[in-house]
Biotite code that builds the C-alpha atoms (Angstrom):
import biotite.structure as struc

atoms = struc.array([
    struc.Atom([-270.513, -134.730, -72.666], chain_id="A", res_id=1, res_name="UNK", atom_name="CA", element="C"),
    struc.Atom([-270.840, -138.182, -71.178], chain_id="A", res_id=2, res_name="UNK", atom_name="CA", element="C"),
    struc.Atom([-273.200, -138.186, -67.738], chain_id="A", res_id=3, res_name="UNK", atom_name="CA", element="C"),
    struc.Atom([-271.701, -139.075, -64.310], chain_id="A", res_id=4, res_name="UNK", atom_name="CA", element="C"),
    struc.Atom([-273.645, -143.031, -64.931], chain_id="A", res_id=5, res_name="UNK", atom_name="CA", element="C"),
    struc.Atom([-272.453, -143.251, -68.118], chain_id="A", res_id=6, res_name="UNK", atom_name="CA", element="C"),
    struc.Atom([-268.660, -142.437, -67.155], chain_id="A", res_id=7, res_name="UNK", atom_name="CA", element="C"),
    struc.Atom([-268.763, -144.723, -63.783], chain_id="A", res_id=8, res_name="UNK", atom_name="CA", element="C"),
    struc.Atom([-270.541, -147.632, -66.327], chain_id="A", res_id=9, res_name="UNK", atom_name="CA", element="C"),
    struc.Atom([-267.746, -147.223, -68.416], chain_id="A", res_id=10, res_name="UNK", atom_name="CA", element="C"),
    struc.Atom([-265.339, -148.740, -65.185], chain_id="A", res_id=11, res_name="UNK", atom_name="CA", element="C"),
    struc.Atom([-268.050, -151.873, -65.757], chain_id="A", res_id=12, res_name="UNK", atom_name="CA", element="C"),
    struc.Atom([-268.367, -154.810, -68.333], chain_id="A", res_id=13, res_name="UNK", atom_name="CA", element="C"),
    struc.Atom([-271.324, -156.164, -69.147], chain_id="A", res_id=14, res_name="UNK", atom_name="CA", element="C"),
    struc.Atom([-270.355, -159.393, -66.378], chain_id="A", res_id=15, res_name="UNK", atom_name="CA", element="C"),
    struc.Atom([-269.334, -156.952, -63.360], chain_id="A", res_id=16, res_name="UNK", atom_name="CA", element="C"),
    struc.Atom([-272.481, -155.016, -64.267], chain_id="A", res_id=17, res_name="UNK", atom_name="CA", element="C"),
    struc.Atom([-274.530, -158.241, -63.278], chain_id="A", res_id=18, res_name="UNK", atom_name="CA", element="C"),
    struc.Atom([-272.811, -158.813, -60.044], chain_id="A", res_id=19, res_name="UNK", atom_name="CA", element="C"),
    struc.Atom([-273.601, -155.137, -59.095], chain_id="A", res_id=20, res_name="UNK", atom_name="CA", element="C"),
    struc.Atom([-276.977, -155.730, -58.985], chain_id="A", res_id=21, res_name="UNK", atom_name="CA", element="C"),
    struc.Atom([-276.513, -159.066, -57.707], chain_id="A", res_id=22, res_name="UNK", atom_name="CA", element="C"),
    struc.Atom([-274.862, -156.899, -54.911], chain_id="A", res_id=23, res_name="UNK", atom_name="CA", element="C"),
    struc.Atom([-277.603, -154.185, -55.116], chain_id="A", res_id=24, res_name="UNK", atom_name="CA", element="C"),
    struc.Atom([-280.227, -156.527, -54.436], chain_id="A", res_id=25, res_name="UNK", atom_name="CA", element="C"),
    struc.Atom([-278.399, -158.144, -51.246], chain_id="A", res_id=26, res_name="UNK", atom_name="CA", element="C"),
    struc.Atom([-278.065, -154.898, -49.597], chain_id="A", res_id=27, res_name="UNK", atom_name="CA", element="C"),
    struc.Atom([-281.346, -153.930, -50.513], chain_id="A", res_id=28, res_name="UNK", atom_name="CA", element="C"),
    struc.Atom([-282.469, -157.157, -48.791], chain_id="A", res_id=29, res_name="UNK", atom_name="CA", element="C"),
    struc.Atom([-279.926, -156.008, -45.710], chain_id="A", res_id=30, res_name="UNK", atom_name="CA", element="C"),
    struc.Atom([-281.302, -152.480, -45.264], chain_id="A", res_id=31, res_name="UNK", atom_name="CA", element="C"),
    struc.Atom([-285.521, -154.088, -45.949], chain_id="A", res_id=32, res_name="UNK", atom_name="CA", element="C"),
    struc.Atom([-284.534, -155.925, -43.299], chain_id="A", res_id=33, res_name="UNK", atom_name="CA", element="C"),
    struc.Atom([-283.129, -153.189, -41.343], chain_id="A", res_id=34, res_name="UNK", atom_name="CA", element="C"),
    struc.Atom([-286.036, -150.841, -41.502], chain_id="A", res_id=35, res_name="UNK", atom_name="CA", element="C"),
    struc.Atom([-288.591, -153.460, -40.437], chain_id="A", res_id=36, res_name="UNK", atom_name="CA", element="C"),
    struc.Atom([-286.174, -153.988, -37.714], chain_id="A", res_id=37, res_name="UNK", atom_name="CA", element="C"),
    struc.Atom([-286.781, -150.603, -36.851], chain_id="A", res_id=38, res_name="UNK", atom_name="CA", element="C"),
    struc.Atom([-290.138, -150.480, -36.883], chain_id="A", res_id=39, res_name="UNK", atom_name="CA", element="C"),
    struc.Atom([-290.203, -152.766, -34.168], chain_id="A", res_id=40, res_name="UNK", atom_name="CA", element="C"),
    struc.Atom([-287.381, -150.660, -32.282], chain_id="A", res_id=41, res_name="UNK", atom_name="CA", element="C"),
    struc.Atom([-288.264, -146.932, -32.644], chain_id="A", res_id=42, res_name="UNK", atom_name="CA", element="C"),
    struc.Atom([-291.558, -147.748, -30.076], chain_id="A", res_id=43, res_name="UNK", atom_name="CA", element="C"),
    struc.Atom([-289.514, -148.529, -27.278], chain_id="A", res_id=44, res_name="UNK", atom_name="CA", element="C"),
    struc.Atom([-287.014, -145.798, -28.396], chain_id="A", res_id=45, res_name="UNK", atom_name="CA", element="C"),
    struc.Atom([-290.540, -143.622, -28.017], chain_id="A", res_id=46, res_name="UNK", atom_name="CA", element="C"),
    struc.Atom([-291.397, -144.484, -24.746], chain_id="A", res_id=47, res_name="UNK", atom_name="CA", element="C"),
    struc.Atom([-287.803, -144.523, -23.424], chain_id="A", res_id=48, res_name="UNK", atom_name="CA", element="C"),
    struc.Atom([-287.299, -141.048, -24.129], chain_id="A", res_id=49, res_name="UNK", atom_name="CA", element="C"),
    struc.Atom([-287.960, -138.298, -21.129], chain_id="A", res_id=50, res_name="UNK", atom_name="CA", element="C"),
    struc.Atom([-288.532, -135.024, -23.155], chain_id="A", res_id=51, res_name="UNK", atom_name="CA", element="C"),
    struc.Atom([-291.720, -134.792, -25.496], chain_id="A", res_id=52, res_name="UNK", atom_name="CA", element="C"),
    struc.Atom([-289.851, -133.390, -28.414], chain_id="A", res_id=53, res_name="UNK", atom_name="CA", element="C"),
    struc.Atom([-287.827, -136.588, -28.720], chain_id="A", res_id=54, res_name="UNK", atom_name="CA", element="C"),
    struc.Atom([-290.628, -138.635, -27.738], chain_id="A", res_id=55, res_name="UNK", atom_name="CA", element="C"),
    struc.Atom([-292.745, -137.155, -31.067], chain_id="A", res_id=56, res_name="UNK", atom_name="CA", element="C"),
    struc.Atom([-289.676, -137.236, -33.115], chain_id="A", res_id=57, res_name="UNK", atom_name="CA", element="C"),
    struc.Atom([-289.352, -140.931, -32.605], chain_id="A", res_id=58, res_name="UNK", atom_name="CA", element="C"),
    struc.Atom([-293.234, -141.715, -33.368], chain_id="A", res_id=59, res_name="UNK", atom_name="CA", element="C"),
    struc.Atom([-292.840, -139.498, -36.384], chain_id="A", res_id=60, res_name="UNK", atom_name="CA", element="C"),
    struc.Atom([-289.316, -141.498, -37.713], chain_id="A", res_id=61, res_name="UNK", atom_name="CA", element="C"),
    struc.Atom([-291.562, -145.042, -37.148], chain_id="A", res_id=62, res_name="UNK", atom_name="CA", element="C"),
    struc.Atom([-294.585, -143.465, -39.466], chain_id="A", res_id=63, res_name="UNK", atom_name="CA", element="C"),
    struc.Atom([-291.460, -142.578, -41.711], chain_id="A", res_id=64, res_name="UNK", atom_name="CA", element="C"),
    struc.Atom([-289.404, -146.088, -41.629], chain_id="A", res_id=65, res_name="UNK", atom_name="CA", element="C"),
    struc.Atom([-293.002, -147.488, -42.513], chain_id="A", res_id=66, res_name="UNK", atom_name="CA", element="C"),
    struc.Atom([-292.951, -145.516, -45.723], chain_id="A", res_id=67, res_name="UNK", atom_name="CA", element="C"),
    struc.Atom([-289.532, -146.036, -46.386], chain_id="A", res_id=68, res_name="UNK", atom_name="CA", element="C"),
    struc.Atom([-290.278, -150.170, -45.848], chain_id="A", res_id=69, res_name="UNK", atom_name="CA", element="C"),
    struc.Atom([-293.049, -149.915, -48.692], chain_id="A", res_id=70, res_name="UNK", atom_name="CA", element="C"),
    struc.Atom([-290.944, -147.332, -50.671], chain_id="A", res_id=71, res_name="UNK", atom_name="CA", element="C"),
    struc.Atom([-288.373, -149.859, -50.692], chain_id="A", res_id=72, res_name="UNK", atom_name="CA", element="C"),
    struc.Atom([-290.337, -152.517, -51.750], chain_id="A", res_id=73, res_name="UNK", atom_name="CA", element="C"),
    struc.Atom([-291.487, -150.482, -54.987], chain_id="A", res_id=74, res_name="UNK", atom_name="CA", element="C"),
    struc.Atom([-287.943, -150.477, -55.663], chain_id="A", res_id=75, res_name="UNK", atom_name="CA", element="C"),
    struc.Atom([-287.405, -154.130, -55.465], chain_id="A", res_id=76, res_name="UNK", atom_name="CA", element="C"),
    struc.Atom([-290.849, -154.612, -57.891], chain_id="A", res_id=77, res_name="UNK", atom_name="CA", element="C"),
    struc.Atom([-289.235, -151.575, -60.174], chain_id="A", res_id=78, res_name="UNK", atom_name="CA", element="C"),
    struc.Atom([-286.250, -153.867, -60.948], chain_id="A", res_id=79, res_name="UNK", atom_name="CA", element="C"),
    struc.Atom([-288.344, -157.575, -61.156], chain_id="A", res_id=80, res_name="UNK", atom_name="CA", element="C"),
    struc.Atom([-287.630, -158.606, -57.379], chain_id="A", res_id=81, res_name="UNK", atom_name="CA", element="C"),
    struc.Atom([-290.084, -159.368, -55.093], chain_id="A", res_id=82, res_name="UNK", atom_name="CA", element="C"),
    struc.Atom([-289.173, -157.687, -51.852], chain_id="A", res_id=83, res_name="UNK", atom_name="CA", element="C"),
    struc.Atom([-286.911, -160.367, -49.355], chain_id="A", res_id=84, res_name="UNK", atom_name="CA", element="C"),
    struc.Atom([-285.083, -159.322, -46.640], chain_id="A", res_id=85, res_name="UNK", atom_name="CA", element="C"),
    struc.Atom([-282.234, -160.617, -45.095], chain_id="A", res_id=86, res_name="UNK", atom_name="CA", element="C"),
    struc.Atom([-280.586, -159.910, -41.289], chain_id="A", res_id=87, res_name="UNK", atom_name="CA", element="C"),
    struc.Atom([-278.371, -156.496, -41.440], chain_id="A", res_id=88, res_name="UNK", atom_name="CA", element="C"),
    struc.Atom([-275.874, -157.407, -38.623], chain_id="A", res_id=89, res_name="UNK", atom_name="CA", element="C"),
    struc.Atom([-274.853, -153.852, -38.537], chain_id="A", res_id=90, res_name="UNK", atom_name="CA", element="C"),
    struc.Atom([-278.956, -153.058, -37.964], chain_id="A", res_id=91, res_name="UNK", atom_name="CA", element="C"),
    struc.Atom([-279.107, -155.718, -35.220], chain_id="A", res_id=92, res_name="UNK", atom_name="CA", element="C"),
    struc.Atom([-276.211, -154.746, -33.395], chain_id="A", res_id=93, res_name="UNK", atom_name="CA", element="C"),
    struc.Atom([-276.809, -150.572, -33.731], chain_id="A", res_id=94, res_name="UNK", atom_name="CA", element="C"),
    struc.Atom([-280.490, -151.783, -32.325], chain_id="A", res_id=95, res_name="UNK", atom_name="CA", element="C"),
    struc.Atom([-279.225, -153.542, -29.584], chain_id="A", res_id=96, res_name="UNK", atom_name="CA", element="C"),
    struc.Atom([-276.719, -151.371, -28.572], chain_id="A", res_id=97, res_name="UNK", atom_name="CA", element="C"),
    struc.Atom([-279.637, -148.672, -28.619], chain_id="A", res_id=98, res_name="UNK", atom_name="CA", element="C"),
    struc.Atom([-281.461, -150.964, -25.552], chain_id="A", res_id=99, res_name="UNK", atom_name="CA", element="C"),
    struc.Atom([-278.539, -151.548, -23.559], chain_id="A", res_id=100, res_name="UNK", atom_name="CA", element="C"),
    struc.Atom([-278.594, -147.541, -23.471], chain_id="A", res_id=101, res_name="UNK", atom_name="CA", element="C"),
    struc.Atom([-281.888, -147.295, -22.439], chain_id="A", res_id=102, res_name="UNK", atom_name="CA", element="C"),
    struc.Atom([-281.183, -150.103, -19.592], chain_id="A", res_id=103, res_name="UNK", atom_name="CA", element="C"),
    struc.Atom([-277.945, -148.266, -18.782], chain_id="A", res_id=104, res_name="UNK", atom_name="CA", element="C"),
    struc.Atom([-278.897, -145.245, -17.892], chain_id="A", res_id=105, res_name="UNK", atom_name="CA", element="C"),
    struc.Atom([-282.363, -143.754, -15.447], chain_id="A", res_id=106, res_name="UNK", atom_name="CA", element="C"),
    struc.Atom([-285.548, -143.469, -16.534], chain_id="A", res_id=107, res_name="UNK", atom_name="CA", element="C"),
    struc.Atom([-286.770, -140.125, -16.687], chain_id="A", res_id=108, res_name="UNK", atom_name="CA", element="C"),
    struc.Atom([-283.486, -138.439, -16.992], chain_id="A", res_id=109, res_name="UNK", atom_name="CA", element="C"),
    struc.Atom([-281.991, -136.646, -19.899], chain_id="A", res_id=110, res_name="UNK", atom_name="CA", element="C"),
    struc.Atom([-278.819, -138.317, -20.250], chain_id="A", res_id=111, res_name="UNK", atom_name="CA", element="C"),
    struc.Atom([-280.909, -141.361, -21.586], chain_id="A", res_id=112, res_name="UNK", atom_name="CA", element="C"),
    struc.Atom([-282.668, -138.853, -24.017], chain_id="A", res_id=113, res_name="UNK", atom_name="CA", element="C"),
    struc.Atom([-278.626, -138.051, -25.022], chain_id="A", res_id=114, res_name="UNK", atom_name="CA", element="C"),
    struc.Atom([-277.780, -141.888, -25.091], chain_id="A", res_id=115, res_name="UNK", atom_name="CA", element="C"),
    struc.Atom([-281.001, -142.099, -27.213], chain_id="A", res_id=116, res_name="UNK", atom_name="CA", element="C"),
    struc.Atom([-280.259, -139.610, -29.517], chain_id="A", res_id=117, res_name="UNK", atom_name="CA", element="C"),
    struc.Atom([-276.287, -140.572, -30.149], chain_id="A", res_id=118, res_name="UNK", atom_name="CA", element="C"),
    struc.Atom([-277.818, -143.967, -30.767], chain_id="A", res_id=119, res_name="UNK", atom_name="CA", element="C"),
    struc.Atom([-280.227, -142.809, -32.923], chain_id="A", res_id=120, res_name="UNK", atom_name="CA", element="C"),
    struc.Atom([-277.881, -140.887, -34.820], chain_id="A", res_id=121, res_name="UNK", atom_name="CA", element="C"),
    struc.Atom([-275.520, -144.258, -35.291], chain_id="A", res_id=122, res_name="UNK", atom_name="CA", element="C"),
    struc.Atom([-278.447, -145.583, -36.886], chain_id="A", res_id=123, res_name="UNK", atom_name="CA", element="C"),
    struc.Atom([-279.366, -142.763, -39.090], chain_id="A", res_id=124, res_name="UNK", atom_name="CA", element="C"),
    struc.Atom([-275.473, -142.616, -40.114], chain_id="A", res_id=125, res_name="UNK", atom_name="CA", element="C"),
    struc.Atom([-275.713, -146.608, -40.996], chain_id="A", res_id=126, res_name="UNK", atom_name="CA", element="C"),
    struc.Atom([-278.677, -145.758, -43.152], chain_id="A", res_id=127, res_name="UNK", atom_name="CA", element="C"),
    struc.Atom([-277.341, -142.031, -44.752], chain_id="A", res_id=128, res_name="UNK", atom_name="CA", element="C"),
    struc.Atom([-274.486, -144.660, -46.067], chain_id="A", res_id=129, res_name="UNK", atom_name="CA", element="C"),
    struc.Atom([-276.709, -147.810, -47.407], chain_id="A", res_id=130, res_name="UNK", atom_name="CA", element="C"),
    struc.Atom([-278.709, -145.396, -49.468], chain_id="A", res_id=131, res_name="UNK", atom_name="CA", element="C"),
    struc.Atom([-276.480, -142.881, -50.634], chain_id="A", res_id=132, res_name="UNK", atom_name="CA", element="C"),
    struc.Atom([-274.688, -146.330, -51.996], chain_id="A", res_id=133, res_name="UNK", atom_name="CA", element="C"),
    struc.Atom([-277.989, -148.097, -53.442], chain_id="A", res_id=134, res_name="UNK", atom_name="CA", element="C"),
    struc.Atom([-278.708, -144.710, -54.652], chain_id="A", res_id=135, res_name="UNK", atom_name="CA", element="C"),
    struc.Atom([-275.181, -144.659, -56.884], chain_id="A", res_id=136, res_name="UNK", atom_name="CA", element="C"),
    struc.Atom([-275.526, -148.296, -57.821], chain_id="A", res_id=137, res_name="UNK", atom_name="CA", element="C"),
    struc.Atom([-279.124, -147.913, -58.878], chain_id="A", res_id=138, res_name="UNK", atom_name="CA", element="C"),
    struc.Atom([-277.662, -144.841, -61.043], chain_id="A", res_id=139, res_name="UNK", atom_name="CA", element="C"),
    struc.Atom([-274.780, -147.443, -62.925], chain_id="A", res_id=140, res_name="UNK", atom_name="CA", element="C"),
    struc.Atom([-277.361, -150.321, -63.033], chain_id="A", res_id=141, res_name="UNK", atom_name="CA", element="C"),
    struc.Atom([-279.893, -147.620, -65.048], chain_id="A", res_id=142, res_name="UNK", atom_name="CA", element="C"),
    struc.Atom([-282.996, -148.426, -62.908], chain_id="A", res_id=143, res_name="UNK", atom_name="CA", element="C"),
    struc.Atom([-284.108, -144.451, -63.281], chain_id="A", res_id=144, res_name="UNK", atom_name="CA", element="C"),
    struc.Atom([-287.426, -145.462, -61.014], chain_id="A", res_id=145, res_name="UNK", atom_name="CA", element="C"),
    struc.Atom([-284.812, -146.927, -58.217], chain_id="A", res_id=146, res_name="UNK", atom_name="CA", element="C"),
    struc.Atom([-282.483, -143.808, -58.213], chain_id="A", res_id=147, res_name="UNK", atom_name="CA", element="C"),
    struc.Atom([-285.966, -141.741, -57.516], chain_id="A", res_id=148, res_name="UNK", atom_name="CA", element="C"),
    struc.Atom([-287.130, -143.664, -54.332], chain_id="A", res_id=149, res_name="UNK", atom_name="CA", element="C"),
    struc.Atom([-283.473, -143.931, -52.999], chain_id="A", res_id=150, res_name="UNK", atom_name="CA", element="C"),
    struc.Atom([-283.245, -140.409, -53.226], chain_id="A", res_id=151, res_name="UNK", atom_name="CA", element="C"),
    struc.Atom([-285.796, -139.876, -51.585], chain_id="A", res_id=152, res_name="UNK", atom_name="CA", element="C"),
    struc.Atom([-285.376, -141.870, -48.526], chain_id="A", res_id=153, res_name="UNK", atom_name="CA", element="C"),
    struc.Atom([-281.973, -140.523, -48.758], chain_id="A", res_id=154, res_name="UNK", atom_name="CA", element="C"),
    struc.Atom([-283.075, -137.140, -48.070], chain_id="A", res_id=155, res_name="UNK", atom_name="CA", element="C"),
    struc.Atom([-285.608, -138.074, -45.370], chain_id="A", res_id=156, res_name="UNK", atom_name="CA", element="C"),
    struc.Atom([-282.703, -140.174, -43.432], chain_id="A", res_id=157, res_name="UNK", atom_name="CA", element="C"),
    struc.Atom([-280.401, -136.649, -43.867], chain_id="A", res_id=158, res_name="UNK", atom_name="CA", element="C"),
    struc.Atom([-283.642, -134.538, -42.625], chain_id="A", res_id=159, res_name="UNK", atom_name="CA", element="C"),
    struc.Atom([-283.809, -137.027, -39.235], chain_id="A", res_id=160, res_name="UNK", atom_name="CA", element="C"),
    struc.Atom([-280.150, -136.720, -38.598], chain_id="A", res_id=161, res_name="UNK", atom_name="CA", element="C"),
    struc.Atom([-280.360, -133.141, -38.795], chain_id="A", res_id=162, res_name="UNK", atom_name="CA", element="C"),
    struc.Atom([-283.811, -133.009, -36.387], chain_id="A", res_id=163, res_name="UNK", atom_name="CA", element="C"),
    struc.Atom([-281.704, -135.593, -33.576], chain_id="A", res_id=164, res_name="UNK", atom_name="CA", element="C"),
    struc.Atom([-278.908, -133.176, -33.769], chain_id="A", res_id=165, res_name="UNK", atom_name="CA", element="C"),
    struc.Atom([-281.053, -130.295, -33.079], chain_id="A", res_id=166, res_name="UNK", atom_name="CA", element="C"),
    struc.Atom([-283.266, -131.648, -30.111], chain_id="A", res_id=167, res_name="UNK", atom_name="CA", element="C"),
    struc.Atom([-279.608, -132.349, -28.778], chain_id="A", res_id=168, res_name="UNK", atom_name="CA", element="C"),
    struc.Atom([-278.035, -129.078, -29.390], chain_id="A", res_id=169, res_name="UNK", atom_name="CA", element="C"),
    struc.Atom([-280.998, -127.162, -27.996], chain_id="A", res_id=170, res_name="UNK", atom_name="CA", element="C"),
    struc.Atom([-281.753, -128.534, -24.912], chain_id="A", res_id=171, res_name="UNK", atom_name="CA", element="C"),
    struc.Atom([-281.004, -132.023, -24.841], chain_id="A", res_id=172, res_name="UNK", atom_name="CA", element="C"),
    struc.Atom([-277.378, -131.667, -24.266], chain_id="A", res_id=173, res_name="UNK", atom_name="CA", element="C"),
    struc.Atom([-277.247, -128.863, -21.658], chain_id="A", res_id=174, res_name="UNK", atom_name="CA", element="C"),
    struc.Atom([-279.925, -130.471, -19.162], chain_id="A", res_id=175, res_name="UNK", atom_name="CA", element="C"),
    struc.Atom([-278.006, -133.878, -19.060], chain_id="A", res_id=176, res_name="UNK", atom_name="CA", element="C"),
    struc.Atom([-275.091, -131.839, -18.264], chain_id="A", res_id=177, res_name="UNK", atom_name="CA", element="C"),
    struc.Atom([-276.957, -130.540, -15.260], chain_id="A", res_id=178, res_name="UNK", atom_name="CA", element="C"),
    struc.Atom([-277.351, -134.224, -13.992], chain_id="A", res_id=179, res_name="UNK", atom_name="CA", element="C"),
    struc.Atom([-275.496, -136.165, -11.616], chain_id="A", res_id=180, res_name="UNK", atom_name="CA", element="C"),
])
Protein backbone atom coordinates (compact mmCIF):
# COMPACT_ATOMS: atom_id res chain seq x y z
CA UNK A 1 0.00 0.00 0.00
CA UNK A 2 1.38 3.28 -1.26
CA UNK A 3 2.25 5.91 1.85
CA UNK A 4 0.33 9.22 2.26
CA UNK A 5 3.95 11.08 0.45
CA UNK A 6 4.06 8.74 -2.02
CA UNK A 7 0.23 9.14 -3.10
CA UNK A 8 0.30 13.20 -2.74
CA UNK A 9 3.91 12.91 -4.97
CA UNK A 10 2.06 11.11 -7.35
CA UNK A 11 -0.27 14.68 -7.96
CA UNK A 12 3.59 16.05 -8.78
CA UNK A 13 6.01 15.81 -11.86
CA UNK A 14 9.35 15.89 -11.52
CA UNK A 15 9.14 20.09 -12.68
CA UNK A 16 6.22 21.01 -10.08
CA UNK A 17 8.24 18.99 -7.57
CA UNK A 18 11.10 21.68 -7.99
CA UNK A 19 8.91 24.64 -7.61
CA UNK A 20 7.59 23.11 -4.30
CA UNK A 21 10.64 23.44 -2.76
CA UNK A 22 11.37 26.51 -4.49
CA UNK A 23 8.12 27.45 -2.54
CA UNK A 24 9.23 25.52 0.62
CA UNK A 25 12.26 27.40 0.92
CA UNK A 26 10.47 30.97 0.55
CA UNK A 27 8.19 30.30 3.32
CA UNK A 28 10.77 28.86 5.28
CA UNK A 29 12.63 32.16 4.73
CA UNK A 30 9.02 33.98 5.68
CA UNK A 31 8.41 32.12 8.96
CA UNK A 32 12.87 32.41 9.90
CA UNK A 33 12.05 35.66 9.56
CA UNK A 34 9.01 35.58 11.58
CA UNK A 35 10.41 33.91 14.62
CA UNK A 36 13.39 36.26 14.90
CA UNK A 37 10.76 38.82 14.66
CA UNK A 38 9.45 37.41 17.63
CA UNK A 39 12.19 37.18 19.56
CA UNK A 40 12.43 40.72 19.55
CA UNK A 41 8.53 41.02 20.33
CA UNK A 42 7.68 38.42 23.04
CA UNK A 43 9.98 40.83 25.69
CA UNK A 44 7.75 43.59 25.52
CA UNK A 45 4.78 41.13 25.31
CA UNK A 46 6.59 39.96 28.87
CA UNK A 47 6.67 43.04 30.51
CA UNK A 48 3.28 44.24 29.19
CA UNK A 49 1.49 41.57 30.78
CA UNK A 50 -0.16 42.23 34.50
CA UNK A 51 -0.54 38.60 35.86
CA UNK A 52 2.75 36.50 36.54
CA UNK A 53 1.48 33.40 34.87
CA UNK A 54 1.35 35.19 31.53
CA UNK A 55 4.30 37.12 32.28
CA UNK A 56 6.44 33.51 32.65
CA UNK A 57 4.57 32.06 29.82
CA UNK A 58 5.83 34.73 27.53
CA UNK A 59 9.66 34.47 28.77
CA UNK A 60 9.27 30.75 28.40
CA UNK A 61 7.67 31.05 24.45
CA UNK A 62 10.98 33.59 23.71
CA UNK A 63 13.51 30.68 25.18
CA UNK A 64 11.21 28.48 22.84
CA UNK A 65 11.08 30.77 19.48
CA UNK A 66 14.99 30.80 20.11
CA UNK A 67 15.06 27.06 19.66
CA UNK A 68 12.67 26.98 17.08
CA UNK A 69 15.00 29.91 15.11
CA UNK A 70 18.09 27.41 15.32
CA UNK A 71 15.79 24.34 14.77
CA UNK A 72 14.81 25.97 11.71
CA UNK A 73 17.99 26.69 10.53
CA UNK A 74 19.04 22.85 10.77
CA UNK A 75 16.31 22.44 8.45
CA UNK A 76 17.47 24.85 5.91
CA UNK A 77 21.32 23.11 6.23
CA UNK A 78 19.31 19.50 6.09
CA UNK A 79 18.12 20.41 2.55
CA UNK A 80 21.62 22.44 1.21
CA UNK A 81 20.30 26.08 2.14
CA UNK A 82 21.97 28.26 4.21
CA UNK A 83 19.42 29.82 6.49
CA UNK A 84 17.97 33.52 4.83
CA UNK A 85 15.11 35.09 5.92
CA UNK A 86 12.85 37.20 4.32
CA UNK A 87 9.95 39.83 5.86
CA UNK A 88 6.60 37.70 6.76
CA UNK A 89 4.04 40.57 6.27
CA UNK A 90 1.55 38.50 8.04
CA UNK A 91 4.41 38.32 11.13
CA UNK A 92 4.89 42.11 10.94
CA UNK A 93 1.46 43.06 10.92
CA UNK A 94 0.16 40.21 13.77
CA UNK A 95 3.32 41.93 15.77
CA UNK A 96 2.21 45.22 15.38
CA UNK A 97 -1.19 44.78 15.92
CA UNK A 98 0.02 42.98 19.25
CA UNK A 99 1.62 46.74 20.40
CA UNK A 100 -1.18 48.78 19.45
CA UNK A 101 -2.99 46.39 22.11
CA UNK A 102 -0.69 46.93 24.64
CA UNK A 103 -0.89 50.92 23.94
CA UNK A 104 -4.68 50.55 23.75
CA UNK A 105 -5.55 49.37 26.70
CA UNK A 106 -4.12 50.26 30.87
CA UNK A 107 -1.26 49.11 32.24
CA UNK A 108 -1.72 46.90 35.00
CA UNK A 109 -5.12 45.74 34.10
CA UNK A 110 -6.27 42.40 32.90
CA UNK A 111 -8.03 43.27 29.88
CA UNK A 112 -4.48 44.00 28.37
CA UNK A 113 -3.39 40.48 29.69
CA UNK A 114 -6.80 39.34 27.43
CA UNK A 115 -5.73 41.67 24.45
CA UNK A 116 -2.29 40.01 24.99
CA UNK A 117 -3.31 36.69 24.97
CA UNK A 118 -5.98 36.93 21.81
CA UNK A 119 -2.96 38.47 20.15
CA UNK A 120 -0.80 35.97 21.09
CA UNK A 121 -3.03 33.38 20.03
CA UNK A 122 -3.31 35.16 16.30
CA UNK A 123 0.24 34.60 16.23
CA UNK A 124 0.41 31.10 17.40
CA UNK A 125 -2.57 30.35 14.80
CA UNK A 126 -0.27 32.09 11.89
CA UNK A 127 2.49 29.76 12.95
CA UNK A 128 0.18 26.26 13.77
CA UNK A 129 -0.57 26.94 9.80
CA UNK A 130 3.14 27.73 8.29
CA UNK A 131 4.35 24.55 9.88
CA UNK A 132 1.72 22.17 9.65
CA UNK A 133 2.23 23.27 5.71
CA UNK A 134 6.24 23.10 5.64
CA UNK A 135 5.67 20.04 7.59
CA UNK A 136 3.42 18.37 4.49
CA UNK A 137 5.67 19.85 1.84
CA UNK A 138 8.82 18.65 3.53
CA UNK A 139 6.89 15.11 3.56
CA UNK A 140 6.27 15.33 -0.71
CA UNK A 141 9.77 16.91 -1.19
CA UNK A 142 11.28 13.57 0.90
CA UNK A 143 13.55 15.64 3.22
CA UNK A 144 12.78 12.87 6.21
CA UNK A 145 15.28 15.16 8.58
CA UNK A 146 12.89 18.36 7.66
CA UNK A 147 9.53 16.54 8.39
CA UNK A 148 11.26 15.69 12.02
CA UNK A 149 12.10 19.34 13.10
CA UNK A 150 8.76 20.69 11.60
CA UNK A 151 7.03 18.36 13.63
CA UNK A 152 8.39 19.24 16.25
CA UNK A 153 7.99 22.89 16.34
CA UNK A 154 4.61 22.00 15.20
CA UNK A 155 3.77 20.43 18.35
CA UNK A 156 5.45 23.04 20.58
CA UNK A 157 3.38 25.97 18.63
CA UNK A 158 -0.01 23.55 19.40
CA UNK A 159 1.33 23.11 23.21
CA UNK A 160 1.53 27.31 23.48
CA UNK A 161 -1.85 27.76 21.99
CA UNK A 162 -3.25 25.40 24.31
CA UNK A 163 -1.20 27.09 27.58
CA UNK A 164 -2.66 30.97 26.22
CA UNK A 165 -6.03 29.44 26.13
CA UNK A 166 -5.78 28.14 29.54
CA UNK A 167 -4.26 31.23 31.46
CA UNK A 168 -7.40 32.85 29.68
CA UNK A 169 -10.01 30.42 30.59
CA UNK A 170 -8.86 30.23 34.20
CA UNK A 171 -8.58 33.48 35.36
CA UNK A 172 -7.64 35.70 32.73
CA UNK A 173 -11.00 36.07 31.26
CA UNK A 174 -13.21 36.42 34.37
CA UNK A 175 -11.04 39.27 36.13
CA UNK A 176 -11.11 41.51 32.92
CA UNK A 177 -14.72 41.00 33.04
CA UNK A 178 -14.71 42.50 36.49
CA UNK A 179 -13.10 45.75 35.00
CA UNK A 180 -14.51 48.88 33.97
Amino acid sequence: MATLTDQIKGFFNEEEQTSLRGLFIEELQDIYWAENHLVDALPKMAEASTSSQLRQGFQMHLQETKNQVERLERVFRSIGEEPESKKCQAMSGLVKEAEELISDTADGSMVRDAALIAGAQKVEHYEIATYGTLRTFAQILGYTEAVGLLQATLDEEGATDKKLTQIAESFVNAQAKQEH
